[in-house]
C-alpha positions as CSV (number, residue, x, y, z in Angstrom):
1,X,-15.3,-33.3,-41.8
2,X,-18.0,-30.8,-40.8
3,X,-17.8,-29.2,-44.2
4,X,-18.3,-32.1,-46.2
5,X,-21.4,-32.8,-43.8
6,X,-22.5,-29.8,-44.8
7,X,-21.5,-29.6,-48.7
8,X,-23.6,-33.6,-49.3
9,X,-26.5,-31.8,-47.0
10,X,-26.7,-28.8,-49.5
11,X,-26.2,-31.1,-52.3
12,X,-29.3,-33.5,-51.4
13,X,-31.6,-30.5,-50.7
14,X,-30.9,-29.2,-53.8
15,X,-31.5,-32.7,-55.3
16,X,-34.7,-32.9,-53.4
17,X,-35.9,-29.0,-54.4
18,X,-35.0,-30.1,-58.6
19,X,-36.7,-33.2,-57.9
20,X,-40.1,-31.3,-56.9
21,X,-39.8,-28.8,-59.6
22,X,-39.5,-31.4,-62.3
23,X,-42.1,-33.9,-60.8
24,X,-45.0,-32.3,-62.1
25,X,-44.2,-31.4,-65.5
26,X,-43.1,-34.6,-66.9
27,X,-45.3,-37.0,-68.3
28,X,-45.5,-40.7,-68.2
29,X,-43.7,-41.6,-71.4
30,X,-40.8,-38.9,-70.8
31,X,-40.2,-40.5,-67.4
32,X,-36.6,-42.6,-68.6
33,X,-35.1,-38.9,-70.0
34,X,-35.8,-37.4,-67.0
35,X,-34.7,-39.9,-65.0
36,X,-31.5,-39.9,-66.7
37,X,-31.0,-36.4,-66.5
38,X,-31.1,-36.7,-62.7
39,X,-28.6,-38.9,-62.5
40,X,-26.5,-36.9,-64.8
41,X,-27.2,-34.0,-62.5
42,X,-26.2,-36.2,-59.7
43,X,-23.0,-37.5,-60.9
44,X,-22.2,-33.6,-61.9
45,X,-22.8,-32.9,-58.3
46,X,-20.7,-35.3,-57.0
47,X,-18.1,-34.4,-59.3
48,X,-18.6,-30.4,-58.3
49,X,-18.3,-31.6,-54.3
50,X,-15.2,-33.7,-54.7
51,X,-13.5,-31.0,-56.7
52,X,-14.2,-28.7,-53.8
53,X,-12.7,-31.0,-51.7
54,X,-9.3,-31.0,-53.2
55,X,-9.2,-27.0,-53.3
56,X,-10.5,-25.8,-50.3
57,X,-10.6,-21.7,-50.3
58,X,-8.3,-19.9,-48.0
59,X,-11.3,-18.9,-46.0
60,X,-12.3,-21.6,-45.1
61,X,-9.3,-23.0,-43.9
62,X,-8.8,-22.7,-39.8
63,X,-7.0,-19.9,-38.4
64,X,-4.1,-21.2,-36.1
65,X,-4.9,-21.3,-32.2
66,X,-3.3,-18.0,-30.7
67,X,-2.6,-16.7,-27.2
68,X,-3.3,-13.4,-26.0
69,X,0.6,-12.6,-24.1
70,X,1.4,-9.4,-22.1
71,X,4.7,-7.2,-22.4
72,X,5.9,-5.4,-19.6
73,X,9.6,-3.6,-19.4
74,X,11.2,-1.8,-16.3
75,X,11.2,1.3,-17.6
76,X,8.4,1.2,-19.8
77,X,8.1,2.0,-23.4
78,X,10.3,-0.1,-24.6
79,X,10.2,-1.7,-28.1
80,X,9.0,-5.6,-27.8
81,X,9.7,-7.8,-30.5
82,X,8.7,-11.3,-31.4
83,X,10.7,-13.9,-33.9
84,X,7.6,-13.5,-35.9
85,X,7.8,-10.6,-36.9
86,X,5.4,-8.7,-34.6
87,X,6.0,-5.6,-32.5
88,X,4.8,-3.6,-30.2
89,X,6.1,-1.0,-26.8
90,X,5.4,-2.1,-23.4
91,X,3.3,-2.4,-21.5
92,X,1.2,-3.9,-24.4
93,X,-0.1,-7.2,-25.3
94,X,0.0,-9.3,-28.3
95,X,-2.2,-12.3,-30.1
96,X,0.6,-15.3,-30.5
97,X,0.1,-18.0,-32.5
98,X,0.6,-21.1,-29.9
99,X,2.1,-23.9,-32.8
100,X,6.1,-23.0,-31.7
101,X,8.2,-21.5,-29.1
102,X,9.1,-17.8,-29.8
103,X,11.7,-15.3,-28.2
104,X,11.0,-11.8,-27.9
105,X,13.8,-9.0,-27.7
106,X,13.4,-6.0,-25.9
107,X,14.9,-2.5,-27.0
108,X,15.1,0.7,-25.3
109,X,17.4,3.6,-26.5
110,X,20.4,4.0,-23.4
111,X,19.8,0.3,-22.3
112,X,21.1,-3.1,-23.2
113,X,18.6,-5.5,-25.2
114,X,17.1,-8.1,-23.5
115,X,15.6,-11.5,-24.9
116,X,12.9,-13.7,-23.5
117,X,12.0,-17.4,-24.6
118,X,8.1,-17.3,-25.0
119,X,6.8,-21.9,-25.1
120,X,3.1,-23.6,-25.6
121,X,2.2,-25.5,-22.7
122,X,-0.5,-27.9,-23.8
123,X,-2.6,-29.1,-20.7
124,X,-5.7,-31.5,-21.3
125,X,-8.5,-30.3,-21.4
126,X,-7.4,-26.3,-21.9
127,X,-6.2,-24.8,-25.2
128,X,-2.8,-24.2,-25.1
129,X,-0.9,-21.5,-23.6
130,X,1.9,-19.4,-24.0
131,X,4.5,-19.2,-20.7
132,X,5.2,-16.9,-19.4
133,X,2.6,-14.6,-19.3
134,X,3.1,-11.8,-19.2
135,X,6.6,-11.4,-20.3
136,X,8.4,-9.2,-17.6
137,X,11.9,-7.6,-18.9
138,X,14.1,-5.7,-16.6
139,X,16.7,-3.4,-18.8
140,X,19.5,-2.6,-17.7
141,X,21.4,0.8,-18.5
142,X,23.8,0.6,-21.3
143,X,27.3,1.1,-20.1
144,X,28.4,4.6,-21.6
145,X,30.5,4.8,-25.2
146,X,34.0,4.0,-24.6
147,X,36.0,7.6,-25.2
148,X,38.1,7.7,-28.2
149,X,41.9,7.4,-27.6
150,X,43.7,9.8,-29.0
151,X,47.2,8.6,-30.0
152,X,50.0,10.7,-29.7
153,X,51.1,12.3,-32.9
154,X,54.4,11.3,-33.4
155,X,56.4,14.2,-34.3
156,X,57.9,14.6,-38.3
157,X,61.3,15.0,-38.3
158,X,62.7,18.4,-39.7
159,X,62.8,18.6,-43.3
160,X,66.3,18.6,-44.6
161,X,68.1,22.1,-45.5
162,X,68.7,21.6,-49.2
163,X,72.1,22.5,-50.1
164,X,72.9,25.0,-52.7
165,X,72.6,23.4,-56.3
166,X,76.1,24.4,-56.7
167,X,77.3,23.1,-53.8
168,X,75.5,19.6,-54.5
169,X,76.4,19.6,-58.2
170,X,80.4,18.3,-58.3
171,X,82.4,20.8,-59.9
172,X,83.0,21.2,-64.0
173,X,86.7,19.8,-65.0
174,X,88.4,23.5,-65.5
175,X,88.8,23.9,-69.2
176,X,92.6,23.1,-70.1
177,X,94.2,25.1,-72.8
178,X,94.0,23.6,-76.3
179,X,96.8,21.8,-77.3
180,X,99.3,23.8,-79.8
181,X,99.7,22.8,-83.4
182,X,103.1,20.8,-83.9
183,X,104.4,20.9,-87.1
184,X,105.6,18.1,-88.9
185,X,109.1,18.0,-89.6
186,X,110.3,18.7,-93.3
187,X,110.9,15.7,-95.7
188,X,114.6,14.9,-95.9
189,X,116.0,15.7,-99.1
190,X,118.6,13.1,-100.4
C-alpha cells in the first residue's frame, strides 16, 4: 500500500512539474491540444502505474522476518545443520527465517548425530521468535565399529589320487586268432 502512495505521489508531481513547464508557452487558441495532450499523458501514467502494480521487481518485495538463533554443542565444533539448507560449527549463530518450524542436526566425527526441532512463537506485540534459543546439543560418543567376524575356513577336502589311466581305462578284449579258412566240400559227381 505504501508503494502505491508513493508511485500516485510521484505521478502527480510529475503532472504538476509538466503542467508548469507547458503553462507558459501555449497560447490561447492552442489551449484544447494541450489540454488533450495532458490527459493523454495522464491516462499513459495511469496505465505505466498500474502495470507496475501487477509486476512488482524482486527488490522491492519484503524480505521474510528472520531470527538471529545460537548453536552450541558439548564438545564444540561440531557441524550444525538446518532443514534449510544452512550450516554452520558451533558455537555459532544463524539468521532463521521465522515462517516454519525447522530441525537442526548436529555432526561431529567419533559421535552420534543429534537433531533439534527449532518453532516460531508468535507473541502480540513482539516479532516472532524462534525456540529455543540457543539450541544446546549434547553428543554423545559413537559406540566403537563392531570387529569383523572372521568365519572359520572350512577345510577342502583332499583332492582325489587319480588312478593310473590304465588302471581306469577297462581293459582291450585280447585279440582272438582269426578264424581258419574252411573249404568247401567238392561237388558230387553223379
Amino acid at each position: 500500500m505504501k508503494v502505491l502512495t508513493a508511485i500516485f505521489a510521484t505521478a502527480g508531481v510529475l503532472y504538476r512539474k509538466l503542467h508548469s513547464w507547458l503553462g507558459g508557452w501555449y497560447l490561447a487558441s492552442e489551449w484544447g491540444r494541450v489540454r488533450t495532450m495532458y490527459r493523454v499523458i495522464a491516462i499513459l501514467g495511469g496505465a505505466l502505474v498500474l502495470s507496475a502494480c501487477s509486476s512488482t521487481p524482486d527488490w522491492m518485495t519484503p524480505a521474510p522476518i528472520t531470527d538471529t538463533v545460537r548453536f552450541e554443542s558439548d564438545p564444540p565444533g561440531a557441524e550444525a545443520t538446518t532443514s534449510n539448507g544452512q550450516t554452520c560449527h558451533t558455537p555459532c549463530a544463524l539468521a532463521l527465517p521465522v515462517d516454519a518450524p525447522l530441525t537442526v542436526t548436529f555432526t561431529l566425527n567419533g559421535y552420534q548425530p543429534d537433531s533439534e526441532s527449532i518453532e516460531p512463537i508468535t507473541t502480540t506485540g513482539i516479532a516472532p521468535q524462534m525456540q529455543p534459543n540457543p539450541v544446546m546439543a549434547e553428543l554423545t560418543p559413537a559406540p566403537p565399529p563392531p570387529k569383523p567376524v572372521k568365519k572359520p575356513m572350512k577345510k577342502k577336502p583332499a583332492p582325489k589320487k587319480k588312478k593310473p589311466a590304465a588302471a581306469s581305462a577297462p581293459a582291450p578284449a585280447p585279440m582272438s586268432p582269426a578264424p581258419a579258412e574252411t573249404q568247401a566240400p567238392p561237388p558230387a559227381s553223379h
